[in-house]
Structure formats: C-alpha cells, structure tokens
C-alpha positions as CSV (number, residue, x, y, z in Angstrom):
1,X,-14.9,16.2,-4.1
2,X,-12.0,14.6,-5.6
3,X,-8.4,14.7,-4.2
4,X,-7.1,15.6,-7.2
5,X,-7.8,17.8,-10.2
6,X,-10.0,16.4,-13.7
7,X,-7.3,16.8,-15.8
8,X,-5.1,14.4,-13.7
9,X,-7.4,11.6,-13.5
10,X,-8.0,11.7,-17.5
11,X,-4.7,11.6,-17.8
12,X,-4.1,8.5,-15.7
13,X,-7.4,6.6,-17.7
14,X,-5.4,7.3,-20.7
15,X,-2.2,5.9,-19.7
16,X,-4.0,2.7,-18.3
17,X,-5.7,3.0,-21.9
18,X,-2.3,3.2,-23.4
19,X,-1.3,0.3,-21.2
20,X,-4.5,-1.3,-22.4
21,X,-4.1,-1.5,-26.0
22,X,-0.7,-2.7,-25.7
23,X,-2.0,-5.8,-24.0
24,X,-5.1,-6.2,-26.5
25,X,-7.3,-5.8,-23.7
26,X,-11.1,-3.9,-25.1
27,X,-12.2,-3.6,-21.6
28,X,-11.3,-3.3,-18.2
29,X,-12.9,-4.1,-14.8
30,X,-11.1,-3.1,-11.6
31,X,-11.9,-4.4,-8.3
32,X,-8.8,-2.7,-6.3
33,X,-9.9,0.1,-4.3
34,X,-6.8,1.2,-5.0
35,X,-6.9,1.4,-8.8
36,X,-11.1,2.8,-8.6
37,X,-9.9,6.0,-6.6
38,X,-6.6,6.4,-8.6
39,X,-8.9,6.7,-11.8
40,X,-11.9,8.4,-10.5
41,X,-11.0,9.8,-7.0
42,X,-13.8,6.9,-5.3
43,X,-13.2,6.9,-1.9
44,X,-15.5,5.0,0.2
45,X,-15.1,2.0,2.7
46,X,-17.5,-0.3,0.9
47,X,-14.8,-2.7,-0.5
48,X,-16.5,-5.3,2.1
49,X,-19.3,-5.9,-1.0
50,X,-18.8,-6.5,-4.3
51,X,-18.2,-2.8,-6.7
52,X,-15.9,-2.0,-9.9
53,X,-15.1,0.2,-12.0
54,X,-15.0,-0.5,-15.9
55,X,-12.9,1.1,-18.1
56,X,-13.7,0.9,-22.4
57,X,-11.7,1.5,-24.9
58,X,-14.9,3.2,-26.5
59,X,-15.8,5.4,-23.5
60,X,-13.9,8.6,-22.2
61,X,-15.0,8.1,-18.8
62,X,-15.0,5.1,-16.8
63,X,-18.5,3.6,-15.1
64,X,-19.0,2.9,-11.7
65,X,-21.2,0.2,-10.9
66,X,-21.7,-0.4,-7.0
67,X,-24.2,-0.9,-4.2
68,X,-27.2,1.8,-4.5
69,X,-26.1,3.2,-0.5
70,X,-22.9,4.1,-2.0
71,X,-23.4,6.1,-4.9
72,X,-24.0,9.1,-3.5
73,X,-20.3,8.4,-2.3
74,X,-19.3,8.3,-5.4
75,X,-21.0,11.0,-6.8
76,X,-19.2,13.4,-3.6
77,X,-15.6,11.6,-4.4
78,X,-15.1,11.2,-8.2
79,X,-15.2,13.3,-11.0
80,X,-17.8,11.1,-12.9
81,X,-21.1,12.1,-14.8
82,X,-24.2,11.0,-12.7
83,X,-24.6,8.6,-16.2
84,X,-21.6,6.8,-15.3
85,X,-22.8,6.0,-11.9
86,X,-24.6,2.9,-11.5
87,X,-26.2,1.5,-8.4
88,X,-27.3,-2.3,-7.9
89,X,-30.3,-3.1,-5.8
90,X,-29.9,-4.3,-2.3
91,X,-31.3,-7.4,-2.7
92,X,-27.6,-8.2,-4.4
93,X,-25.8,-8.0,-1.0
94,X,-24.8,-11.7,0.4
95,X,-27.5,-13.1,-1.7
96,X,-27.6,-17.1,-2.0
97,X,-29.7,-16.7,-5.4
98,X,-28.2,-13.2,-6.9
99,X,-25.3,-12.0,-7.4
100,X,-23.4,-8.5,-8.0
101,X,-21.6,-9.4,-11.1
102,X,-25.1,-10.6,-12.8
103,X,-25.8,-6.4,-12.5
104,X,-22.5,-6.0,-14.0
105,X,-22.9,-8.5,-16.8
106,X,-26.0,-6.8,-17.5
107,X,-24.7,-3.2,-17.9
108,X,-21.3,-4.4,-20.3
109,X,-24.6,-6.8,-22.3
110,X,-26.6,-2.8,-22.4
111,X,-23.5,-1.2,-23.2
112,X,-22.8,-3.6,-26.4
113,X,-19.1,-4.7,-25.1
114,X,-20.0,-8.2,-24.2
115,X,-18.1,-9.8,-27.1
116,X,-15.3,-7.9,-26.3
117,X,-11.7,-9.5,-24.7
118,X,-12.4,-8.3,-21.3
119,X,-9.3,-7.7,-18.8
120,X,-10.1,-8.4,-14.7
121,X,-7.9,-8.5,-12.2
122,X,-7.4,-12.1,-11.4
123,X,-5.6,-11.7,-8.2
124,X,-6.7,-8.7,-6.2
125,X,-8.2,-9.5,-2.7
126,X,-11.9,-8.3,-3.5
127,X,-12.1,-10.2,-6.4
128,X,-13.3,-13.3,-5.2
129,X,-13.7,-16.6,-7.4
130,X,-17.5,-16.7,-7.8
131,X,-17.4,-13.3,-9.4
132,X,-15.3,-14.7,-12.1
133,X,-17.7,-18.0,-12.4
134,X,-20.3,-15.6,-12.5
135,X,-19.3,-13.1,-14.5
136,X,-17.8,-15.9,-17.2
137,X,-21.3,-17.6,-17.1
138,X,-23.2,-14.3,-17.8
139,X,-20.9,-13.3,-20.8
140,X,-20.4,-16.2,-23.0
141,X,-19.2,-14.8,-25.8
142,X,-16.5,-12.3,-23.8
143,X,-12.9,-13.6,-24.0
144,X,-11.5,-13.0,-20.2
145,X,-7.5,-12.6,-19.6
146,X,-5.7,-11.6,-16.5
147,X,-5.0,-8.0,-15.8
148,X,-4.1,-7.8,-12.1
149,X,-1.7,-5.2,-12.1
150,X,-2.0,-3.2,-14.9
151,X,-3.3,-0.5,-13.4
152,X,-0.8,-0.9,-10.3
153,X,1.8,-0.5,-13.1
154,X,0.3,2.8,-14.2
155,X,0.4,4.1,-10.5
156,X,3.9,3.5,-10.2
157,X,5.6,6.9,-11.3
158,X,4.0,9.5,-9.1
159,X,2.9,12.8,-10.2
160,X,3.7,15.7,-8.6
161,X,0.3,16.0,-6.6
162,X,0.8,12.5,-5.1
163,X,4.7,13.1,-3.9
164,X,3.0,16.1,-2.3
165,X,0.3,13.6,-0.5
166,X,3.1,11.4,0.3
167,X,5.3,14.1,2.2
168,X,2.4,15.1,4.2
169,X,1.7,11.6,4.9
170,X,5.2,11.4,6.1
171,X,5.2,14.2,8.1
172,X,2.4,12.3,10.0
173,X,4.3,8.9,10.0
174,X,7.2,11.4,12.0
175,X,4.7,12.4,14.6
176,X,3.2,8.7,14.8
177,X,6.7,7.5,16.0
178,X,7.6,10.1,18.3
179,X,4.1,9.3,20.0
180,X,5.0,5.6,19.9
181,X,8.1,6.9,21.7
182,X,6.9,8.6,24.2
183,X,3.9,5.9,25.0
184,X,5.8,2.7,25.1
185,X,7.5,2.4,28.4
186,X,7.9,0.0,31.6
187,X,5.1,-0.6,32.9
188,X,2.3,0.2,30.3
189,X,0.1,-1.9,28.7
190,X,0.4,-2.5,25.0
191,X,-3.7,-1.7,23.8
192,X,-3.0,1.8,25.8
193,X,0.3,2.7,23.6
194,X,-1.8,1.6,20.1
195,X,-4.5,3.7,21.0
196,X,-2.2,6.7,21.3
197,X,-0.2,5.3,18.1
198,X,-3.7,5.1,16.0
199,X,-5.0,8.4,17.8
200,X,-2.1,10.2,16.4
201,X,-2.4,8.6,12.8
202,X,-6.0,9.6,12.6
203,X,-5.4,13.2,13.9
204,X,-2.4,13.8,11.9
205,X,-0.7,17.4,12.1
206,X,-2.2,20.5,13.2
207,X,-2.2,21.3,8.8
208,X,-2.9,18.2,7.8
209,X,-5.9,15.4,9.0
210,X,-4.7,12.0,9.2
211,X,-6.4,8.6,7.5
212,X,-7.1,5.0,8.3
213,X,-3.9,2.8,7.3
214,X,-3.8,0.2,5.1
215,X,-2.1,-2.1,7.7
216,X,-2.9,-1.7,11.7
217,X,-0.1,-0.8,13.9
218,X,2.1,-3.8,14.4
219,X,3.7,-3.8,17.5
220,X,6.1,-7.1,18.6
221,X,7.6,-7.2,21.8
222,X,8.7,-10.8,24.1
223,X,8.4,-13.7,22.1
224,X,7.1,-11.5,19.5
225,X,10.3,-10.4,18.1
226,X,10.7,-13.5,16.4
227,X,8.4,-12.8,13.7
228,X,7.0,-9.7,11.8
229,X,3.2,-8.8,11.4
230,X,2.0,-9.0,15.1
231,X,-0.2,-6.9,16.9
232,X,-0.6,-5.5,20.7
233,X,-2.3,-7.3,23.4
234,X,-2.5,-5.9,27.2
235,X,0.7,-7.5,28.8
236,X,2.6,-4.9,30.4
237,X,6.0,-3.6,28.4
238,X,8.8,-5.1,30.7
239,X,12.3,-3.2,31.2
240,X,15.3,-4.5,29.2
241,X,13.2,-5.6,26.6
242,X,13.2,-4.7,22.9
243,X,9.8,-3.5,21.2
244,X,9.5,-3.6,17.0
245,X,7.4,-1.5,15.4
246,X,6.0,-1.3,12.0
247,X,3.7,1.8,11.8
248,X,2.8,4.5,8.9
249,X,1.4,8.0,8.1
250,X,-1.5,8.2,6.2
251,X,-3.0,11.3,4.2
252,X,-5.7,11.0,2.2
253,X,-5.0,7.3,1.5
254,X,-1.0,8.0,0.3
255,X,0.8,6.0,2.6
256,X,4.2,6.1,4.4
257,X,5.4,3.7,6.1
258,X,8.3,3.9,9.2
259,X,9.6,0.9,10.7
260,X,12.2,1.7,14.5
261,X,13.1,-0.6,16.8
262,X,12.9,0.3,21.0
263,X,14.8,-1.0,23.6
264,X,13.6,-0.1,27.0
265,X,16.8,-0.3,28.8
266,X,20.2,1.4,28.1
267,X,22.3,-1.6,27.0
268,X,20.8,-4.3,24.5
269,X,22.2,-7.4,24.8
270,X,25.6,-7.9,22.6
271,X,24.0,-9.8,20.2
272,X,21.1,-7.3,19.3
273,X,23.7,-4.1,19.1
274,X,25.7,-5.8,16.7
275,X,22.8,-6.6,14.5
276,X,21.5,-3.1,14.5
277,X,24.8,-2.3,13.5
278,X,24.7,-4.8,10.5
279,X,21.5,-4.1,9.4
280,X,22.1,-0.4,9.7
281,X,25.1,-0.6,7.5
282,X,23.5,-2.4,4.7
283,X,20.6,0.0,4.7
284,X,22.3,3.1,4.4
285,X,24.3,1.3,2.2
286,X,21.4,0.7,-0.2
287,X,20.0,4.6,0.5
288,X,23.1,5.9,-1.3
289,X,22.8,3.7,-4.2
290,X,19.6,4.2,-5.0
291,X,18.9,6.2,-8.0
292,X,17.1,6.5,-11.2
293,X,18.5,4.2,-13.9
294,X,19.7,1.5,-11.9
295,X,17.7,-2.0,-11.2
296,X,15.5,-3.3,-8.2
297,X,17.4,-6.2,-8.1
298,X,20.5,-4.2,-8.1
299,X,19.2,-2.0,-4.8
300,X,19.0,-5.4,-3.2
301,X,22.7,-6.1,-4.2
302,X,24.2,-3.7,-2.4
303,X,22.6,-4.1,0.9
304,X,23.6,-8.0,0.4
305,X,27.0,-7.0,-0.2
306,X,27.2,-4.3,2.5
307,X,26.2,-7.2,5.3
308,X,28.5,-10.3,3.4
309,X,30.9,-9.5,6.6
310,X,28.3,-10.2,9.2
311,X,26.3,-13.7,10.3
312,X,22.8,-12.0,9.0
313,X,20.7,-13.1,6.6
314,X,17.4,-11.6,5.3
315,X,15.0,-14.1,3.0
316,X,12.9,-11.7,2.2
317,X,12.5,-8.9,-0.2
318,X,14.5,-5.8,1.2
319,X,11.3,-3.6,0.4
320,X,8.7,-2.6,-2.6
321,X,7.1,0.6,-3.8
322,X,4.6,1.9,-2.1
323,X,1.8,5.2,-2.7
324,X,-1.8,4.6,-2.7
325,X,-3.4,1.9,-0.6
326,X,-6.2,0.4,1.3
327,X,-6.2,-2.5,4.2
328,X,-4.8,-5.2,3.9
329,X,-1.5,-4.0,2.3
330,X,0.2,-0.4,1.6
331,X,2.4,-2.0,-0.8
332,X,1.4,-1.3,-4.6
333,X,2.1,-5.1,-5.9
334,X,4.4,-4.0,-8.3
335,X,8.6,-3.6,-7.6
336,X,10.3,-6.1,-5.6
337,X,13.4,-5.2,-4.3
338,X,15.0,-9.0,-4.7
339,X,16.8,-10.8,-7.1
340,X,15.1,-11.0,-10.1
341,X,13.4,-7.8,-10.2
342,X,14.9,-5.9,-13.3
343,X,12.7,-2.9,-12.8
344,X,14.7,0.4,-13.3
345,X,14.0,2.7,-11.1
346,X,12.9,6.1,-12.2
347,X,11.7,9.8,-11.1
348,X,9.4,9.9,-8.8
349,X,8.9,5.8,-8.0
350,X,8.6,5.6,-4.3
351,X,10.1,3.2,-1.8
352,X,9.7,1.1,1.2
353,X,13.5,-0.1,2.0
354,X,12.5,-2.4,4.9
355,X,15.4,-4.9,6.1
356,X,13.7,-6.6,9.0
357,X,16.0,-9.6,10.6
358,X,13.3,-11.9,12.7
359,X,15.4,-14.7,14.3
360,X,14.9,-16.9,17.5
361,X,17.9,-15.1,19.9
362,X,17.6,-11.6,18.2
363,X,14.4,-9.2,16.1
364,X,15.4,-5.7,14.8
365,X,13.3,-3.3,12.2
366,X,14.0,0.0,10.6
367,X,13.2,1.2,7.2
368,X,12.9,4.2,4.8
369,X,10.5,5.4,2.5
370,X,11.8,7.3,0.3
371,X,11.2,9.2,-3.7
372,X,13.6,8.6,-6.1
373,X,14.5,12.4,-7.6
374,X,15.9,13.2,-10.9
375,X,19.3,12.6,-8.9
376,X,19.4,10.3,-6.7
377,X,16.4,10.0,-3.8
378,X,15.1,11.6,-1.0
379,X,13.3,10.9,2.0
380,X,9.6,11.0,2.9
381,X,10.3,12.3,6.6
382,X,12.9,13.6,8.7
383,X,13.7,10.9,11.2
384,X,17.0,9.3,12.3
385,X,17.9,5.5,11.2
386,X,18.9,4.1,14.3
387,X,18.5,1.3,17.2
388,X,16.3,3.6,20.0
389,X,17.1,3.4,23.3
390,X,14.8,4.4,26.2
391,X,15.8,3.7,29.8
C-alpha cells in the first residue's frame, strides 16, 4: 500500500497541475523515481528499464505505464485504478528493434493527447536520449519542451507526513554513525566497518525498518581525504589517521544525510584542528541564520563571512535540499546553497548544510540536515557537530 494517504497524493498531482498550467504544459511524462512515487506512492526498484508516469491535464489520475513484471508492484504501492496501470510486453526490454517509448507513444496516440505540448524531463538520469528520439519520432504532431524539475519544485515544501518520514529517517542516520563509530578502528579493514555501516541503515531502529540509500556509504581515509565521493576498500584503518564519512538514514525512501569526521588518534595534526575549527565556525554560523524568508544565496553568505578570517576556501555549494530520493543522488535538484540561488527559504524546506574542505595537506566533513520551522530551523537528529576523536 501506499506510504501516504489518497488525499495527499491528489493533492500533490494538483499542485504539479497548478505548476503545469503555469508553464503551458498539456501533459506530463516523468521518468524520476522520485517524482512517480511522490505522485502515486510507486515504489519498486525497476528504474534499471525504461517506466513513467503521465500526468494530463484531462485526467484526474495519473497512468502508469511500465514493464508487465512490475505492475503488480504498482498496483501494491500506489493508489491507482487497475485502468491506469499499463504494462508493456517483455519483448520491449533491451530490444535492438523495439522500444519502450513506442508502447508509450501508443497509449498518449489511444488516449487522443498526441497533439498536445507534451512536458518530459530532459535531464533526469533515466531518461536517456533515444527515448526522446523515439518518442519525438512516434508523435509528430506533439510539441515537446523541457520540464526537468517541475515536479522536484513541487516536492520542495514538505508536508507534515514527510517531515515525519524524515525525522525517523534521522533517527536512523544517528544510529548509522554511532555504528560507524564504534566499527572504524586500528586495525580493521574498511569492507568489515561498511558492512556494519549498511547493516545498520537497512535494519534501522527497533520502531522503525531502515531503506536502501540513495548514495552508498562513502568512506575516505589515506590519500582519500583529498577528495569527496569515495568508497571503502579492505586496507586496514591505520592509527593517527583521519577517516571522512559521508553516510545517511533512510526511511521509506526520505533521506537524511550526516556527514563526521574521525580521527583515530588523540591529537590531529595542527593543521587539521584548526580547520575543524574553521569550518565548524562557519557552519554553525550558517545554522543560526537560517530561517524562513531569507535567501539560499544569503545562507551561503554567512558561512563565507563567518570563515573570511581563516586560509579556507570551499568551491562548492555549501549544501541543497534534500527529502525523497533514489540512487544515484539524495539531493532533490532544486535549491543550491551558492551564490546565485535567490530561493527563499520557507516552512518546512529541508536542508543538507554540508561544508566539506578536500585539500592535498588536510580533508574534513560534517554537516546538518535540518527543517526550516515557522521560526527559524531545526534539526533532523540529535548529534553533536564536532571533529571525532577515537584513540
């Protein structure tokens, strides 16, 4: 069944409707996993072939069109009418002479909305370029424009249900880290403390069962430090050496995400300490300012301004908003917390406030993920912001 009640997912189809109009889009096909189980509740890992979900202007409910072994998984996940599930044949699947989008063509030709201006997400990782070759061959008289994030867009205020996913999830990312914790020491072998760190994300509290996240554990230690988005290997953790770690909670695909950084030894090297310090400063820094009515860009700001005293620079984005997800990213594609970004922030947006510094002599990671509140924001978890030492 559905994670969420009926009422809640017709009222997200009507916002993205709203959102719809406004862009003079008639139809919409979604490729995101993402976006088809925040409208519909679809929750099945068969992103790996092609599936969608269309969304007309002249149809309450949205159709789901994906490969026949699946639609009993949607018909156990979403809220749908059997009528508004649609299978494809097998012979579809990694076909050299057939493809998916052919099936699709054919439903929105049966369904009379072929000369309508049809929006599809141009950018989305499952959305490859033959389906839009395809799907523009098969519908000639269809006028095709970009809607990548419009959904994402829709998903960014949270209702009350979701913040309640995401604290659960958060509780889980809590118990992820002490397990990372307690498993990384001298002597271990990296592939033994991941299997602890993913056992603990799947099995989640004793109230609430864990997920799969969007992003693997990442886990960068010797030469790894230099640089973000690195996994585990089976070297053996060495003593007086720092370990970054980028891991998450997961419940029932809501996602949040907690970032520490280890030091197996009692006293890091000069040069680390004080940029722990640094970066510390500017995060909390940026914690406190956050709240609804003021700017992305502006969040960004202050942690720049907080740090101006220091040698550190980050080139990166200081985080995004984050919520609903499947692999490769938790992040919703939406805010950026960088110059530029004019988003206001509002009730109920959530946060990833990640300041990593990767640099040749020195790597340090921490985050937050937090809700912005009517006031000001809060946190998804209860864990202290600070360099961890373990010696």
């Amino acid at each position: 069944m559905p994670a969420f009640s009926k009422e809640e997912y017709t009222e997200r189809i009507q916002r993205t409707k709203e959102s719809m109009a406004e862009k003079g889009i008639e139809l919409l096909l979604i490729s995101q996993p993402a976006n088809m189980n925040y409208l519909t509740g679809y929750d099945g890992w068969s992103f790996y072939v092609h599936q969608c979900l269309l969304v007309s202007m002249k149809q309450e409910e949205p159709v789901w069109i994906g490969r026949g072994m699946d639609a009993n998984g949607a018909r156990i996940t979403t809220y749908l009418s059997d009528e508004n599930i649609i299978q494809y044949a097998d012979d579809y699947v990694h076909s050299l002479v057939k493809h998916p989008m052919h099936f699709v063509a054919d439903v929105i030709k049966e369904k009379s909305w072929d000369k309508e201006t049809i929006g599809v997400e141009m950018d989305q990782f499952y959305f490859t370029h033959r389906s839009y070759v395809e799907l523009e061959k098969s519908l000639p008289n269809a006028k095709f424009v970009d809607a990548n994030t419009l959904v994402n867009w829709v998903r960014i205020i949270k209702s009350e249900a979701e913040i309640k996913f995401m604290r659960r999830a958060g509780q889980i990312a809590a118990k992820v880290m002490d397990t990372a914790i307690e498993s990384i020491d001298v002597g271990v072998r990296e592939c033994d403390a991941a299997a602890k760190i993913v056992a603990a994300q799947y099995a989640g509290t004793e109230e609430y069962a864990g997920d799969y996240p969007a992003i693997v554990p990442l886990m960068m230690t010797g030469e790894a430090i230099k640089t973000p988005h690195l996994t585990w290997t089976e070297h053996i953790y060495e003593a007086d050496a720092p370990v970054l770690l980028e891991l998450t909670g997961v419940y029932r695909r809501y996602h949040a995400p907690i970032a520490r950084t280890i030091f197996l030894g009692k006293n890091p090297p000069s040069l680390m300490q004080e940029t722990a310090d640094v970066v510390l400063e500017g995060l909390n820094a940026a914690i406190e300012f956050v709240k609804p009515g003021v700017t992305a860009e502006e969040v960004e700001e202050t942690w720049r301004k907080a740090i101006a005293h220091s040698t550190v620079v980050k080139e990166a984005r200081l985080g995004y908003s984050i919520g609903l997800n499947y692999p490769p990213d938790w992040g919703e594609q939406t805010i950026s917390l960088r110059p530029g970004d004019k988003t206001v922030l509002k009730p109920n947006m959530a946060l990833h406030l990640i300041p990593g510094i990767w640099h040749e002599e020195v790597g340090f990671e921490v985050d937050a993920s937090i809700r912005v509140t009517e006031t000001d924001n809060e946190s998804l978890y209860d864990y202290p912001i600070d360099l961890i030492l373990k010696g």
